[in-house]
C-alpha positions in Angstrom: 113.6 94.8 108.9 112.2 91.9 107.2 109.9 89.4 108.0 108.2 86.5 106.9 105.4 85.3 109.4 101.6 84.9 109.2 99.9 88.0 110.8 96.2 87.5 109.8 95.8 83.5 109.2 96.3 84.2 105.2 98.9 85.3 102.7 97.0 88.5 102.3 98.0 90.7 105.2 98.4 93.6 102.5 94.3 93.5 102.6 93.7 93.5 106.5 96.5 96.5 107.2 97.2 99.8 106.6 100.8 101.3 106.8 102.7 104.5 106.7 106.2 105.3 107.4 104.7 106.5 111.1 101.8 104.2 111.7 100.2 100.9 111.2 95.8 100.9 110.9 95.0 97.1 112.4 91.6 95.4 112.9 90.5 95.3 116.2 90.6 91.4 116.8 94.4 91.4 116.1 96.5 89.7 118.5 98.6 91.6 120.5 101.7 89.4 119.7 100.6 90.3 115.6 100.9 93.8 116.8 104.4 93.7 118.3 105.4 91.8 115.2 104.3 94.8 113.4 105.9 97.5 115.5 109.3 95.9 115.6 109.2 94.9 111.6 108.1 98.6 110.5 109.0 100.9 113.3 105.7 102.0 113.8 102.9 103.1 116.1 100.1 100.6 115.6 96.4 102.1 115.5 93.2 99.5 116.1 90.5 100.9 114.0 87.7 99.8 111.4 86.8 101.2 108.1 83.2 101.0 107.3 82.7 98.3 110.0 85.2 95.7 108.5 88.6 94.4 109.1 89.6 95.0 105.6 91.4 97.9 106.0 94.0 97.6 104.0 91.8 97.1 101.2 89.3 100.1 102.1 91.8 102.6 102.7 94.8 104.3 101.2 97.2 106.7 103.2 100.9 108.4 103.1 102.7 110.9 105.3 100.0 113.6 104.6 97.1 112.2 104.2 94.3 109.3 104.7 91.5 108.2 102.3 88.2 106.4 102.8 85.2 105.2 101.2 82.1 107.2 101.0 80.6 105.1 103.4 82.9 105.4 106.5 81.1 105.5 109.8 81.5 109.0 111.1 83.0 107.5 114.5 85.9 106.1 112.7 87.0 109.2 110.1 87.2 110.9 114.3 89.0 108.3 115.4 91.5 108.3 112.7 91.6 112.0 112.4 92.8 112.2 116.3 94.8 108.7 116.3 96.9 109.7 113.0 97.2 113.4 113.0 96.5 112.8 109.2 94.3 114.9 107.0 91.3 112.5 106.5 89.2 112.5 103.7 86.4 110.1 101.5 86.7 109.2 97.9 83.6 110.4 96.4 83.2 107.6 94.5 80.9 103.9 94.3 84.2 102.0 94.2 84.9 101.0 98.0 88.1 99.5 97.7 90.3 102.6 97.9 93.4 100.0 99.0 92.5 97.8 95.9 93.4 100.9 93.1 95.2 103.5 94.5 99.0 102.8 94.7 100.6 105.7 96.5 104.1 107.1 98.6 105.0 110.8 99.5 105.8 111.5 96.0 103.4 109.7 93.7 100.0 108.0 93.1 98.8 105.8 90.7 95.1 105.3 90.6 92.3 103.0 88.2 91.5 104.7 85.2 88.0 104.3 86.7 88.2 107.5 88.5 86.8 110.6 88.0 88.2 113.3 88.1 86.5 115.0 91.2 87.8 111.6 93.1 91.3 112.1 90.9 91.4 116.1 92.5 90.7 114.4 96.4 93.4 112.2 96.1 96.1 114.7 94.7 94.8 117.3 97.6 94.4 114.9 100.5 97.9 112.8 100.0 99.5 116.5 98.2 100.8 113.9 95.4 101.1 113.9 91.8 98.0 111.3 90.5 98.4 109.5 87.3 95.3 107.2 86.2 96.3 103.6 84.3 96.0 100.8 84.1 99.0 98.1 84.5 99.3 94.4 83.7 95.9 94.5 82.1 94.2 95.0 85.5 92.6 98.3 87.2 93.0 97.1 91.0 97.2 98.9 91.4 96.8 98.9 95.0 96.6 95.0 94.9 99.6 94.9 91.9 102.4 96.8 93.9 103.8 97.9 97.4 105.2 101.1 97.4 106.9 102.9 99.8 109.5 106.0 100.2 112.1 104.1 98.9 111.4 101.5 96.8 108.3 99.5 94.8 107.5 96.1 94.0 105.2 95.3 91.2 103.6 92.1 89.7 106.0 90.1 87.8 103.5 90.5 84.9 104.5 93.7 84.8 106.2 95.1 81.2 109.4 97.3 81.3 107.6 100.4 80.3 104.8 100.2 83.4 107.9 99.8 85.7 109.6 103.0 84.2 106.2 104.8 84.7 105.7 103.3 88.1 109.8 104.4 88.4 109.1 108.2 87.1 105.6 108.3 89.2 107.3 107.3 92.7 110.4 108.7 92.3 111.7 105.8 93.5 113.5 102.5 92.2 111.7 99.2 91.8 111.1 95.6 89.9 108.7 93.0 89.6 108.0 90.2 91.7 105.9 87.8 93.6 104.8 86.5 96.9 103.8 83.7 99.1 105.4 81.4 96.6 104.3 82.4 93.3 101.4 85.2 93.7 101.3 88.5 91.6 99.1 90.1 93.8 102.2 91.7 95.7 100.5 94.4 97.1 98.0 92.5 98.8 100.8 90.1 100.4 102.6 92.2 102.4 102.8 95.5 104.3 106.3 97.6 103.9 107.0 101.3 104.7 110.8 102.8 104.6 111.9 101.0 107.8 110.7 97.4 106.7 108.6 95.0 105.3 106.3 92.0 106.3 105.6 89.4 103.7 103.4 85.8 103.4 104.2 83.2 105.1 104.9 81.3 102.8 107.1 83.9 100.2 110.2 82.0 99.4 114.0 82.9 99.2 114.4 84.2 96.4 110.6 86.4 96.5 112.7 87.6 99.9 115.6 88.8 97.9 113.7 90.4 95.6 111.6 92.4 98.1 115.0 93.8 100.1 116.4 94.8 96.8 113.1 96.2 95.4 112.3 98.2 98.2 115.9 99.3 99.4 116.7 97.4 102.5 120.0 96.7 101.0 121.3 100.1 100.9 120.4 99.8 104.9 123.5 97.3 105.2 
């Protein structure tokens, strides 16, 4: 399912949540009207949590169907939390970059990370999420979490985006997918939205066409 509604007051809802094919990670102070917006758009079971004492979870952690990642600085309560709340292998990115969301792009068969890395934070990620990691950049920028949404079936990317980094995002996935923008013109697709296999939720403010592109990029059509 589709949907185009304001969850957390501002076109990036991709920054505030955290979603797998089997759960959504939402700040605490969500409404619990956002939340059933959530569970009927993705099909999922929806987990309040913190990472590092902020709401920015979708910003501060990366997860697929095997795994969950943090930043070094996770408070001990929450990587228990999580562990028991997501069944999920939980582990923290030994590294001084916090935004794990911001650049680590990632499904069940892929990962693409900032060239920033190293490789003993390269080796968590491949072990923790049991993916093959690649490290780029793409459209001139390091932060992939915020360029694309991935899921098991499809990816969008930033329109910026060149025909050869959407083959490698294509051969990295394993999965089909095309440039785009949301909430009426932004690049930073990953931080607009939330999608996993079963749906997607978009800005506000994403027009028709953005709409199109998203069902198409991240095949809902082959749902019909």
């Amino acid at each position: 399912m589709l949907k185009r509604v304001d969850i957390v007051g501002n076109p990036n809802v991709g920054v505030f949540i955290l979603t797998t094919d089997d759960i959504a990670i939402v700040p605490y102070n969500l409404l619990d009207e956002k939340v059933d917006i959530i569970k009927e758009a993705l099909d999922v079971d929806v987990i309040k949590s913190s990472v590092a004492g902020s709401n920015l979870i979708g910003s501060l952690s990366v997860a697929n169907s095997n795994g969950l990642i943090l930043p070094e600085y996770v408070l001990d309560r929450e990587i228990e939390q999580l562990k028991e709340a997501t069944g999920l292998e939980v582990a923290c990115l030994p590294s001084r970059y916090s935004a794990v969301g911001n650049i680590v792009a990632a499904n069940d068969k892929g990962a693409i990370v900032s060239p920033y890395l190293t490789p003993d934070a390269i080796n968590v990620i491949e072990s923790t999420l049991d993916v093959n990691v690649e490290s780029t950049s793409m459209v001139g920028s390091d932060i992939i979490g915020s360029l694309i949404t991935v899921t098991n079936k499809g990816f969008l990317i930033s329109k910026n985006a060149t025909e050869a980094e959407v083959d490698f995002a294509r051969d990295i996935f394993q999965v089909e997918g095309d440039v785009g923008t949301l909430g009426h013109g932004i690049s930073l697709v990953g931080a607009c939205t939330i999608s996993n296999s079963n749906g997607a939720i978009v800005a506000k403010e994403s027009t028709g066409p953005e709409m199109a592109r998203v069902e198409e990029a991240l095949g809902f059509l082959d749902d019909l």
